[in-house]
Structure formats: structure tokens, C-alpha cells
TORGU-768310 format. One record per atom (N, C-alpha, C, O): residue in three letters; y negated, z, x negated. Coordinates in nm, 2 decimals. Layout:
+------+--------+--------+--------+
: resn :     c2 :     c3 :     c1 :
+------+--------+--------+--------+
:  ALA :      Y :      Z :      X :
...
+------+--------+--------+--------+
//
This chain:
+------+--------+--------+--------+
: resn :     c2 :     c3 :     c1 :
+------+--------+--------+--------+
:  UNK :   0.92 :  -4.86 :  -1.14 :
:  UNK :   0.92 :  -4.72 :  -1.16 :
:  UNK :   1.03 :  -4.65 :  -1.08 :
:  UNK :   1.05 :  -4.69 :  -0.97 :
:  UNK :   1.10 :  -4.54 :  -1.15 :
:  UNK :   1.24 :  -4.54 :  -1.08 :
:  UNK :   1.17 :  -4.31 :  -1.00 :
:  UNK :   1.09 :  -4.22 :  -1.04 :
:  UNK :   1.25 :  -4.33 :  -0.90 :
:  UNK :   1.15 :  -4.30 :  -0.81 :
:  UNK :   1.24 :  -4.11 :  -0.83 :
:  UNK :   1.34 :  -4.12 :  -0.76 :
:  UNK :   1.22 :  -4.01 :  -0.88 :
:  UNK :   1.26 :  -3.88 :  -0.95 :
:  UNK :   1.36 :  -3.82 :  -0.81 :
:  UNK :   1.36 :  -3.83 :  -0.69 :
:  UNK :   1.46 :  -3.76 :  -0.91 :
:  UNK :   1.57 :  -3.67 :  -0.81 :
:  UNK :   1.55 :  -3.59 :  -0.73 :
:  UNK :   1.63 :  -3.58 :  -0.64 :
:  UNK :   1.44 :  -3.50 :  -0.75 :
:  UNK :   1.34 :  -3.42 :  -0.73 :
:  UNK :   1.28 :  -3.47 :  -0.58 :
:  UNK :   1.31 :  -3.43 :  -0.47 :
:  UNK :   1.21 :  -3.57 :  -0.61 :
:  UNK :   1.13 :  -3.62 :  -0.49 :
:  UNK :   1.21 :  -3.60 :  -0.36 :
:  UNK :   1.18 :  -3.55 :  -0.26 :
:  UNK :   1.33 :  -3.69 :  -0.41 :
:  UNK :   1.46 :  -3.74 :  -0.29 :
:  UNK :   1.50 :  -3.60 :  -0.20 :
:  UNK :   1.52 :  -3.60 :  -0.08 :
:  UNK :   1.50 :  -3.48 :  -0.29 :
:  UNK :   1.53 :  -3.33 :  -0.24 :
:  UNK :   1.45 :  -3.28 :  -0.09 :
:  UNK :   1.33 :  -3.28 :  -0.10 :
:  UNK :   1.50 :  -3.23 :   0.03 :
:  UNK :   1.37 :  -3.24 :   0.12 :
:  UNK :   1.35 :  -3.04 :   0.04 :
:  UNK :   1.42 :  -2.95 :  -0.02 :
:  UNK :   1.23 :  -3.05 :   0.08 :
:  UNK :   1.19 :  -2.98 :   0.07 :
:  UNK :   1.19 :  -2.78 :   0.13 :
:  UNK :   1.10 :  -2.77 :   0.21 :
:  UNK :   1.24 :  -2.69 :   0.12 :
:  UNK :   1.30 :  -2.57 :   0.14 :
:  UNK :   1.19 :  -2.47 :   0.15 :
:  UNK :   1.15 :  -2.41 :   0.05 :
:  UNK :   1.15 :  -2.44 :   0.28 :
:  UNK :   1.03 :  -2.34 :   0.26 :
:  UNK :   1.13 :  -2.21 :   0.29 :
:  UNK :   1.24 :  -2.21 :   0.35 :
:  UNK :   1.09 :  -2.09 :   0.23 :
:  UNK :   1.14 :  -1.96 :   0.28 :
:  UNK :   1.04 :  -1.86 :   0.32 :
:  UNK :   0.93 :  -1.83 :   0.26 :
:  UNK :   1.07 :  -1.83 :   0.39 :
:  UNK :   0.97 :  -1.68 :   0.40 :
:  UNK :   0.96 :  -1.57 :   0.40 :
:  UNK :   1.02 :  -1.51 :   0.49 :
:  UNK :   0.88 :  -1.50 :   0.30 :
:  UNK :   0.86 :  -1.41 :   0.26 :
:  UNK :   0.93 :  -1.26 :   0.35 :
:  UNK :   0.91 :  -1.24 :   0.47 :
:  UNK :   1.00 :  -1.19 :   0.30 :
:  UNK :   1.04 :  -1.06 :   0.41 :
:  UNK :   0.90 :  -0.98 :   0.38 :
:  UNK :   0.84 :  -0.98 :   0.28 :
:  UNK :   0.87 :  -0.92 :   0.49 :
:  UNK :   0.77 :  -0.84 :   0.44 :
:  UNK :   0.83 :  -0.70 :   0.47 :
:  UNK :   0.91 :  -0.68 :   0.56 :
:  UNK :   0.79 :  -0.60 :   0.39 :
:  UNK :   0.88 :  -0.46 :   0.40 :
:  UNK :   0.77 :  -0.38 :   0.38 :
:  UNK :   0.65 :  -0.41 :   0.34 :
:  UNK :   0.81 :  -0.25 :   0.42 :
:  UNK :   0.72 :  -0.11 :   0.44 :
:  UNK :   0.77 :  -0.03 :   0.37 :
:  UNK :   0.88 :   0.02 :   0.38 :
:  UNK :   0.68 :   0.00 :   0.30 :
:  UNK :   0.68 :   0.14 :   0.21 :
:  UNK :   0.66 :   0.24 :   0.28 :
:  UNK :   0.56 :   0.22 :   0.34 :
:  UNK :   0.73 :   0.39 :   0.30 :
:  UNK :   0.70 :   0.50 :   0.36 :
:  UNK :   0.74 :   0.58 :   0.29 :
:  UNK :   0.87 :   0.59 :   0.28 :
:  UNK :   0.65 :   0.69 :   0.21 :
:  UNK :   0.66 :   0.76 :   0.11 :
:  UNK :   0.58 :   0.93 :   0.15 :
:  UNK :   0.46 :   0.95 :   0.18 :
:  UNK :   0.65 :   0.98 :   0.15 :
:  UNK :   0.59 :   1.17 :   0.18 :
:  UNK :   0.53 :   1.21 :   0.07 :
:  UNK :   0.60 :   1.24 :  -0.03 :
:  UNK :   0.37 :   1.22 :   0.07 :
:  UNK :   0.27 :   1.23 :  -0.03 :
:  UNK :   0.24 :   1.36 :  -0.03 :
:  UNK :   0.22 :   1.41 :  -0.14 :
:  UNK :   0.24 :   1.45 :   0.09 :
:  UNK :   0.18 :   1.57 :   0.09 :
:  UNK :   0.21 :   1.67 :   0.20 :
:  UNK :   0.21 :   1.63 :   0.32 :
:  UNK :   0.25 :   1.80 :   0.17 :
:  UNK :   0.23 :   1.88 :   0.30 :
:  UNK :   0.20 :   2.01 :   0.26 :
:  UNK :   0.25 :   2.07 :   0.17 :
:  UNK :   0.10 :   2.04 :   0.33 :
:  UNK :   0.03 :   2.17 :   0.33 :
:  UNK :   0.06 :   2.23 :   0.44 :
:  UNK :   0.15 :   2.19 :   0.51 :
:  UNK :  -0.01 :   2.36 :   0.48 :
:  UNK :   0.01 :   2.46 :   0.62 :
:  UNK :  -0.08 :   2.34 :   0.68 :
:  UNK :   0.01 :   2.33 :   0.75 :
:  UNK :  -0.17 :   2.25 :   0.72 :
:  UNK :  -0.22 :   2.23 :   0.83 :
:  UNK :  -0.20 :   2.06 :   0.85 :
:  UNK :  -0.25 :   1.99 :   0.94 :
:  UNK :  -0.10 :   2.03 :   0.75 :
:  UNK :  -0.07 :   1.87 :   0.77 :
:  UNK :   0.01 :   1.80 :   0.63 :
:  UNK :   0.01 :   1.82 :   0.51 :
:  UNK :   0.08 :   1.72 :   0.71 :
:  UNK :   0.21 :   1.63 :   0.66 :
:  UNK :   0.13 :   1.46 :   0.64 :
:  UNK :   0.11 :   1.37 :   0.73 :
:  UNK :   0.11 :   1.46 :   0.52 :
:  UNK :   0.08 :   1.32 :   0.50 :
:  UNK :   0.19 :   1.23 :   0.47 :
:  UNK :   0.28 :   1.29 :   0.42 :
:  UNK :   0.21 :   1.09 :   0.49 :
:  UNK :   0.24 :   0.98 :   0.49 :
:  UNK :   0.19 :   0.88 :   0.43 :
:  UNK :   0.08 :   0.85 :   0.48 :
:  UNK :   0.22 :   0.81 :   0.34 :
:  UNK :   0.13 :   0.69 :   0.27 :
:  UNK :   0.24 :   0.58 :   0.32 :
:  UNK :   0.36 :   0.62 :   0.33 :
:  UNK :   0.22 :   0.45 :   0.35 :
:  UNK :   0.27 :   0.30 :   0.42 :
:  UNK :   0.20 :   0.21 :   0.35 :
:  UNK :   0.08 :   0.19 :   0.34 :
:  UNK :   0.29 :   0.17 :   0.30 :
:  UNK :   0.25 :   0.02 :   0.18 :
:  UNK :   0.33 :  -0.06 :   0.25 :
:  UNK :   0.43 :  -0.02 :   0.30 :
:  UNK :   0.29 :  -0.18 :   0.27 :
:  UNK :   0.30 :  -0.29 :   0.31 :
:  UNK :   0.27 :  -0.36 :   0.50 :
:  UNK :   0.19 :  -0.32 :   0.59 :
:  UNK :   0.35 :  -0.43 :   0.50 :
:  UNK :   0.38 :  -0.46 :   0.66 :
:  UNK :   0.38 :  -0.36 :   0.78 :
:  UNK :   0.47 :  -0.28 :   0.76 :
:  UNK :   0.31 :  -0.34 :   0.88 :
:  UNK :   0.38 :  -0.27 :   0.98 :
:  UNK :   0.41 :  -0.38 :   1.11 :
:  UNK :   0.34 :  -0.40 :   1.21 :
:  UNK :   0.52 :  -0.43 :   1.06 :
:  UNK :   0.58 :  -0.56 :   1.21 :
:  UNK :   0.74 :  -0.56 :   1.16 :
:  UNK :   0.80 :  -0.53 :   1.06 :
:  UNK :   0.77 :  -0.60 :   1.27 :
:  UNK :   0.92 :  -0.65 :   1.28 :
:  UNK :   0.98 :  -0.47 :   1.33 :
:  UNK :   0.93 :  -0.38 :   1.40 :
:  UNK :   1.14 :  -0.48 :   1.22 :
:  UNK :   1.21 :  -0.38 :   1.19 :
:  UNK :   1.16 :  -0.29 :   1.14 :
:  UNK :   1.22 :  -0.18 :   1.15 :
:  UNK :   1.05 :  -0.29 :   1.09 :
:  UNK :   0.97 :  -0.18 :   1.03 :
:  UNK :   0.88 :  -0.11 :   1.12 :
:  UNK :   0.80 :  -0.03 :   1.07 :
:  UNK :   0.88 :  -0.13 :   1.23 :
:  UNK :   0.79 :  -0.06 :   1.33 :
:  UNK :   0.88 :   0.06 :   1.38 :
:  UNK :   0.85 :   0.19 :   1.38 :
:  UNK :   0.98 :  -0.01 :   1.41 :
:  UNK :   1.11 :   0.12 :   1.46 :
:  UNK :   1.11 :   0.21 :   1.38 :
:  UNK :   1.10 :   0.33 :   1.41 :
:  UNK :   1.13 :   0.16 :   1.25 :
:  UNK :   1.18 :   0.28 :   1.11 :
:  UNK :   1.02 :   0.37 :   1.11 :
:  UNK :   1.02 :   0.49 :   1.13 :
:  UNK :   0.91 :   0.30 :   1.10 :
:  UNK :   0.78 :   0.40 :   1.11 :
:  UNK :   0.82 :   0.53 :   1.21 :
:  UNK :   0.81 :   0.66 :   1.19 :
:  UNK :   0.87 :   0.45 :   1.34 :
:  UNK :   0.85 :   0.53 :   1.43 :
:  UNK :   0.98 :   0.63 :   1.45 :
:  UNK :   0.97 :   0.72 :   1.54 :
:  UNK :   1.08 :   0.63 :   1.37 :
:  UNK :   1.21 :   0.71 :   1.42 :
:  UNK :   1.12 :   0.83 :   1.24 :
:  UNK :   1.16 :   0.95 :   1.23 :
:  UNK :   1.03 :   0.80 :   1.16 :
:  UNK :   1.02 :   0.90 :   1.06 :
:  UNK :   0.89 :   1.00 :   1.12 :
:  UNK :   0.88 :   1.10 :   1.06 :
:  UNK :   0.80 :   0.98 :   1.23 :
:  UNK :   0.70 :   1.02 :   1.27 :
:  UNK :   0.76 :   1.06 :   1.35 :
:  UNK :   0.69 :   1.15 :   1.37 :
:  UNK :   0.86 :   1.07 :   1.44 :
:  UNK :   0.92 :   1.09 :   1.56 :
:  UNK :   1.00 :   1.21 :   1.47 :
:  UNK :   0.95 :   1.32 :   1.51 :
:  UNK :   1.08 :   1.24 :   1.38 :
:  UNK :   1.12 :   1.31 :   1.28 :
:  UNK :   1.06 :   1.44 :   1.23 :
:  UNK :   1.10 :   1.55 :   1.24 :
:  UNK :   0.94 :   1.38 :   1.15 :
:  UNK :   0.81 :   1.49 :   1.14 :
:  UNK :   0.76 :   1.54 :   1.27 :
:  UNK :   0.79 :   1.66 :   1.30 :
:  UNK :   0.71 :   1.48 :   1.33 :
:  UNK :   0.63 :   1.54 :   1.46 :
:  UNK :   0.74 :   1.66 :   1.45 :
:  UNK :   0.72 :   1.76 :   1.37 :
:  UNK :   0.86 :   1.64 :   1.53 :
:  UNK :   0.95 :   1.77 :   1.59 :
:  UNK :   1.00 :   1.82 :   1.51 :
:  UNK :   1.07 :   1.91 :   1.54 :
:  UNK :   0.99 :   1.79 :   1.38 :
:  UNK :   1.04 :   1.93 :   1.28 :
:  UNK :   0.93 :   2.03 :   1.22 :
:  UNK :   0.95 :   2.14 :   1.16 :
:  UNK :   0.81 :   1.97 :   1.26 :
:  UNK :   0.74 :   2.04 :   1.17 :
:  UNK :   0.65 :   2.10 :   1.33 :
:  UNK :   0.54 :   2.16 :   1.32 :
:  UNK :   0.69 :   2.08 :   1.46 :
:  UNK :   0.65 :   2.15 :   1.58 :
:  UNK :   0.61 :   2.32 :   1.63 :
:  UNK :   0.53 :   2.36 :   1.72 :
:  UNK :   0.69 :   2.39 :   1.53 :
:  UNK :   0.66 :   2.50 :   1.57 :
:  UNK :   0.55 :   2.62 :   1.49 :
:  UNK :   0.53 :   2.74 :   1.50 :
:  UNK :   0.47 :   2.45 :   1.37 :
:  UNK :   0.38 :   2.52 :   1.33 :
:  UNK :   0.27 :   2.43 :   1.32 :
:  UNK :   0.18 :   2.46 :   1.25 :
:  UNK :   0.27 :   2.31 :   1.38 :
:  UNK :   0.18 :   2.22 :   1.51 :
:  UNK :   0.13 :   2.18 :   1.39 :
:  UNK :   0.01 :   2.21 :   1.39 :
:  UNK :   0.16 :   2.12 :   1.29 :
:  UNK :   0.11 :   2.03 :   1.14 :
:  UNK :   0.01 :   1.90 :   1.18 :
:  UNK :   0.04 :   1.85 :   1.29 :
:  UNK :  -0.07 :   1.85 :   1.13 :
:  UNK :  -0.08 :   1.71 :   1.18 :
:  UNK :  -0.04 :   1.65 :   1.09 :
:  UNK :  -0.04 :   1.68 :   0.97 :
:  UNK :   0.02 :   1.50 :   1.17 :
:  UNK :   0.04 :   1.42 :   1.10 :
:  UNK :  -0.07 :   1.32 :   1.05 :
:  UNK :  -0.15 :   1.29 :   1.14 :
:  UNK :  -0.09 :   1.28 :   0.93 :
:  UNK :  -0.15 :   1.17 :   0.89 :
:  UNK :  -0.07 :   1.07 :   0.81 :
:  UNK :   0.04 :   1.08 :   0.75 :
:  UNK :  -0.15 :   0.96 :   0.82 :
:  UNK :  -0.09 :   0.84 :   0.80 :
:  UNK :  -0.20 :   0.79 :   0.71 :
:  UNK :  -0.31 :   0.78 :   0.75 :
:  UNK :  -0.16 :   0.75 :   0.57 :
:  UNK :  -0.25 :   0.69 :   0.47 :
:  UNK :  -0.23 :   0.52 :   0.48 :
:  UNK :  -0.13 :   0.47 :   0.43 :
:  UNK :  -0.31 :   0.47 :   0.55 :
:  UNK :  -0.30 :   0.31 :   0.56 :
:  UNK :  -0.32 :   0.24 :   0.44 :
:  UNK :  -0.25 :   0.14 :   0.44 :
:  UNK :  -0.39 :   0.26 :   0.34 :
:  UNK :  -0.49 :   0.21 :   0.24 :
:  UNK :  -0.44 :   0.09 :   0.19 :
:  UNK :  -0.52 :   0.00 :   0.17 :
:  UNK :  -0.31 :   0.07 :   0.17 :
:  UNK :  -0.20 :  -0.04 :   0.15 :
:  UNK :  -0.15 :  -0.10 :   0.26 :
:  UNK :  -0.05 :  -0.16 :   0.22 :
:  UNK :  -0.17 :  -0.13 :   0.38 :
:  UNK :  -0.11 :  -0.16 :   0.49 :
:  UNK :  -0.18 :  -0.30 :   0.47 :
:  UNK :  -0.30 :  -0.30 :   0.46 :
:  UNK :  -0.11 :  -0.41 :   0.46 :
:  UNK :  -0.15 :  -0.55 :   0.49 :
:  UNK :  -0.17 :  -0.60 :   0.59 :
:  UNK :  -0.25 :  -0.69 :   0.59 :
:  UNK :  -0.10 :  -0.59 :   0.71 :
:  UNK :  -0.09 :  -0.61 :   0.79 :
:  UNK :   0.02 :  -0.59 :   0.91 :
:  UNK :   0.14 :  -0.57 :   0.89 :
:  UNK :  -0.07 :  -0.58 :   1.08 :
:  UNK :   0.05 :  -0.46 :   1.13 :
:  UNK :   0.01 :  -0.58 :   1.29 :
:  UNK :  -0.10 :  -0.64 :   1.32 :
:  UNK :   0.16 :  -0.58 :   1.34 :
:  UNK :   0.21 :  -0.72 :   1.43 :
:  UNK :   0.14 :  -0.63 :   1.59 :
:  UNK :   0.09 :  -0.51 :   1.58 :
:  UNK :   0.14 :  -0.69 :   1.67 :
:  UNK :   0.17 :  -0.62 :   1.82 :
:  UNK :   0.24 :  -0.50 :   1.86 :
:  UNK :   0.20 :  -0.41 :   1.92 :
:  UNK :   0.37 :  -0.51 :   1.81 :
:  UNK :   0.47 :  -0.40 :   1.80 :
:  UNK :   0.39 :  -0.27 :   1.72 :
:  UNK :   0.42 :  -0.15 :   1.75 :
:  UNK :   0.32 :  -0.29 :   1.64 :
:  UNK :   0.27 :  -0.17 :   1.50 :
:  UNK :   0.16 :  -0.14 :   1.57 :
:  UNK :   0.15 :  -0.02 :   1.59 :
:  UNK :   0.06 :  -0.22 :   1.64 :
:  UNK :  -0.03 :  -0.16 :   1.72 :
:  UNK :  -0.03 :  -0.06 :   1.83 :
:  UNK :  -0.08 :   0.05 :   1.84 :
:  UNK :   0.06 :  -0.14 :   1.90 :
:  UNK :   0.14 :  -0.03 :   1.97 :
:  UNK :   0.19 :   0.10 :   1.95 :
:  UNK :   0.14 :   0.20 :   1.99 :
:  UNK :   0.29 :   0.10 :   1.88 :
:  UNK :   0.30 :   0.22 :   1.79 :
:  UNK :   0.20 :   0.30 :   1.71 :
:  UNK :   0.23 :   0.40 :   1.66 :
:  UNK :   0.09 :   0.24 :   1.71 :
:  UNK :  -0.05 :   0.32 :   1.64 :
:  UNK :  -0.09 :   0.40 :   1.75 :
:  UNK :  -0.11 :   0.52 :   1.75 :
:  UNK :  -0.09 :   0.30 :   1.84 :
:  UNK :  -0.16 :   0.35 :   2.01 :
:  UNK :  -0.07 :   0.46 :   2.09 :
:  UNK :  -0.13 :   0.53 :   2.17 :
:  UNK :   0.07 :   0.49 :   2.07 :
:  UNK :   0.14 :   0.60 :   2.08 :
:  UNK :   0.12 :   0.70 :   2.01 :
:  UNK :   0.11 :   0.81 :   2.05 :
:  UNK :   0.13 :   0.65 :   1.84 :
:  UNK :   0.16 :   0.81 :   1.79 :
:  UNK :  -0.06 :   0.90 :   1.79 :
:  UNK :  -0.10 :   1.01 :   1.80 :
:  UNK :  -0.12 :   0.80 :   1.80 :
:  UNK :  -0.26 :   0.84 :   1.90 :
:  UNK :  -0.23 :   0.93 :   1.97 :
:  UNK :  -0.26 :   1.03 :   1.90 :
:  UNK :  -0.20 :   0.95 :   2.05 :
:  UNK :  -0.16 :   1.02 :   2.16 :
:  UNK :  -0.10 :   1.19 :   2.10 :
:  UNK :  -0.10 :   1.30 :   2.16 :
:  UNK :  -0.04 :   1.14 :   1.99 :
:  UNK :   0.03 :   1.27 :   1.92 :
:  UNK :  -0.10 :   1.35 :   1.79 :
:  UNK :  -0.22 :   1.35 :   1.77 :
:  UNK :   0.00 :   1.42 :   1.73 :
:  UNK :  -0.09 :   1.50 :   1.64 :
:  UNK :  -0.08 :   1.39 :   1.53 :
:  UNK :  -0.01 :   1.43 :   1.43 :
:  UNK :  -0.13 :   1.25 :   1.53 :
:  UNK :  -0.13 :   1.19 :   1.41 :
:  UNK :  -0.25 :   1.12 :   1.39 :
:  UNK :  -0.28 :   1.03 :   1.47 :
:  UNK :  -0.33 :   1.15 :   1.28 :
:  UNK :  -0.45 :   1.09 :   1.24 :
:  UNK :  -0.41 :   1.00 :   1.12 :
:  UNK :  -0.33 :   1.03 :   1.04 :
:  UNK :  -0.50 :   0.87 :   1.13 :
:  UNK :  -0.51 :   0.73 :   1.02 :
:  UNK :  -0.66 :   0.76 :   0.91 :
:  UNK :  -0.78 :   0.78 :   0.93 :
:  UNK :  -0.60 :   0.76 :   0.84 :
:  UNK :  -0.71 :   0.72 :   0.75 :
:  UNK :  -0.71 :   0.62 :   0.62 :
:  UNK :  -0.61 :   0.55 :   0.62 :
:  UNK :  -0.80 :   0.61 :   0.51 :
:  UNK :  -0.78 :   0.53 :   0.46 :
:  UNK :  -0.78 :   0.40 :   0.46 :
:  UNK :  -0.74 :   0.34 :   0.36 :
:  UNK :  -0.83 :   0.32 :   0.58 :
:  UNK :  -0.79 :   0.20 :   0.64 :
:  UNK :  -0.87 :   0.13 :   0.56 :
:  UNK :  -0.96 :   0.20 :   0.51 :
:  UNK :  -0.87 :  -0.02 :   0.52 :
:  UNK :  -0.89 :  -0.10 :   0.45 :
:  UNK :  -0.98 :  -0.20 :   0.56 :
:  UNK :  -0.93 :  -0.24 :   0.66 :
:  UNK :  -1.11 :  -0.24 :   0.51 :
:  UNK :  -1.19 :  -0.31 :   0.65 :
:  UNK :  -1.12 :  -0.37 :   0.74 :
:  UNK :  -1.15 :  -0.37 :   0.86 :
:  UNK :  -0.98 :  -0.46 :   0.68 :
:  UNK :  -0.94 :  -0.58 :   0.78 :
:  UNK :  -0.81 :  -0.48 :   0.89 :
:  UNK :  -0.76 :  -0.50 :   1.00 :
:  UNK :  -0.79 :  -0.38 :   0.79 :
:  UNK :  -0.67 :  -0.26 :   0.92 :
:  UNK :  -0.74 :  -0.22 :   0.97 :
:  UNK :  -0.70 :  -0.20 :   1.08 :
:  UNK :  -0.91 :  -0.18 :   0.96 :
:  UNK :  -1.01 :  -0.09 :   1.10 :
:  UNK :  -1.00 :  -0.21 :   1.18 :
:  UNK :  -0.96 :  -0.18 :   1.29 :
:  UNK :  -1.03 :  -0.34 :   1.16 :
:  UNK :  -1.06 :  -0.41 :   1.25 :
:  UNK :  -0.96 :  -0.40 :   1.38 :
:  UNK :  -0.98 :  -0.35 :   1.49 :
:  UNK :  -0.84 :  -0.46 :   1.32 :
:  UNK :  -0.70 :  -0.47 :   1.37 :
:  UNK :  -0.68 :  -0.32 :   1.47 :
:  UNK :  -0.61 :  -0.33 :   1.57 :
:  UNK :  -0.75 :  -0.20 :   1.43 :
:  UNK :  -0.69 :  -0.08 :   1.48 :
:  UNK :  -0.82 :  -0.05 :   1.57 :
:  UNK :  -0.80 :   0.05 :   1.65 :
:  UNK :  -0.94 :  -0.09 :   1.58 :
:  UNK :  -1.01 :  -0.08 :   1.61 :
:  UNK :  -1.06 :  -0.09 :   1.79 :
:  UNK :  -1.12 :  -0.19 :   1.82 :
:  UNK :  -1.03 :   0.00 :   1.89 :
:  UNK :  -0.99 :   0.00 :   2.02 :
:  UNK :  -0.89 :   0.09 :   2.04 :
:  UNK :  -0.87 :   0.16 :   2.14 :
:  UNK :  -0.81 :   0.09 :   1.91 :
:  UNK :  -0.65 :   0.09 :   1.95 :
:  UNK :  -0.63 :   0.29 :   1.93 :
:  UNK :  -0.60 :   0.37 :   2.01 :
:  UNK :  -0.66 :   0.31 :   1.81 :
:  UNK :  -0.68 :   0.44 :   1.74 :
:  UNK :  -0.86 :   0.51 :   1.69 :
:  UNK :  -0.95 :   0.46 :   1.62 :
:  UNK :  -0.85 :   0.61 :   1.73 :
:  UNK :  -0.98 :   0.72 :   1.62 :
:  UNK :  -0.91 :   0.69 :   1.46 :
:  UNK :  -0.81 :   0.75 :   1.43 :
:  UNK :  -0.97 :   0.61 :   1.38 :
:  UNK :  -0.96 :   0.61 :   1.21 :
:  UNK :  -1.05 :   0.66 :   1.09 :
:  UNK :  -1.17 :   0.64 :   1.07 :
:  UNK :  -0.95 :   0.73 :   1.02 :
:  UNK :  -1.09 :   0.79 :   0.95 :
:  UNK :  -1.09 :   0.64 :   0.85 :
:  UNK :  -0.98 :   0.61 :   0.82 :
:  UNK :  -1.20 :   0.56 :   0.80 :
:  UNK :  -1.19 :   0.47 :   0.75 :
:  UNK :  -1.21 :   0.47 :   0.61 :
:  UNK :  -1.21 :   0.37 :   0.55 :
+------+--------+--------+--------+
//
């Protein structure tokens, strides 16, 4: 049995990039929503944070809250937690969270679930 070319090939894993969707869903007089599809880790923690860092102080002198629609969030690294646990601190409320993001956020943030 003659033994396939295929086989001989080693084998090539890649991995997946995971990327974040940040899309401006809504703003009213009393708040600026945010919807986040996908990942919150890596490079994409910064970019969350330089567009909430953005809203916050532009929209300051008529004290908006920010919210953040998780509902698509798959999963969010150490760096994203952290960053949850900062903009906490600010006028930014989570909602939407999906059982396995309350868990993950759960200590970290008040979520509306």
C-alpha cells in the first residue's frame, strides 16, 4: 500500500483572528448606545477603549450614559475585564449579556442581564 502525499504533509494549524464589531446603535437625550460583536481581547480592547474614551468626552456636557449591548460578545480576555471594570467606574452601563458574559463579568461590573 503506497502510503498518500497528503499524509507526508506535516500538518498546519492557524488561528483564528478573533475581531470586534463596534457599531453606534442609538442616541437619545439620556444615552449613547453601543452594540460589540465578537471578541473583547487582544488589540481590540484598546480600540473599545480609545471609542468609549471618545463618547464619554464628547457627549460630557450633556452627561449621556453610555451603554454597551454585549448580546454578541463571545468572549472577553483579562485585558477586556479590566476595561469593563474601568469604564464601571464611568457613566457606562452593560446589558444584554449572554449567561456565559454575566458569568465572566460577574464581580467585575453592575449588568443588566
Amino acid at each position: 500500500m503506497e502510503a498518500s502525499s497528503e499524509a507526508a504533509r506535516p500538518l498546519r494549524i492557524t488561528r483564528a483572528t478573533s475581531m470586534l464589531r463596534i457599531s453606534l446603535i442609538g442616541i437619545t437625550e439620556a444615552q449613547v448606545t453601543l452594540r460589540l460583536e465578537g471578541a473583547v481581547n487582544g488589540r481590540w480592547v484598546e480600540e473599545l477603549r480609545r471609542e468609549c474614551d471618545r463618547l464619554l468626552s464628547s457627549n460630557a456636557p450633556e452627561m449621556r450614559q453610555l451603554v454597551l449591548d454585549v448580546a454578541n460578545v463571545s468572549s472577553i480576555d483579562a485585558e477586556g475585564l479590566a476595561l469593563f471594570r474601568e469604564l464601571s467606574r464611568q457613566r457606562v452601563f452593560v446589558t444584554n449579556c449572554s449567561p456565559y458574559v454575566a458569568e465572566l463579568l460577574h464581580g467585575v461590573i453592575d449588568a443588566d442581564g
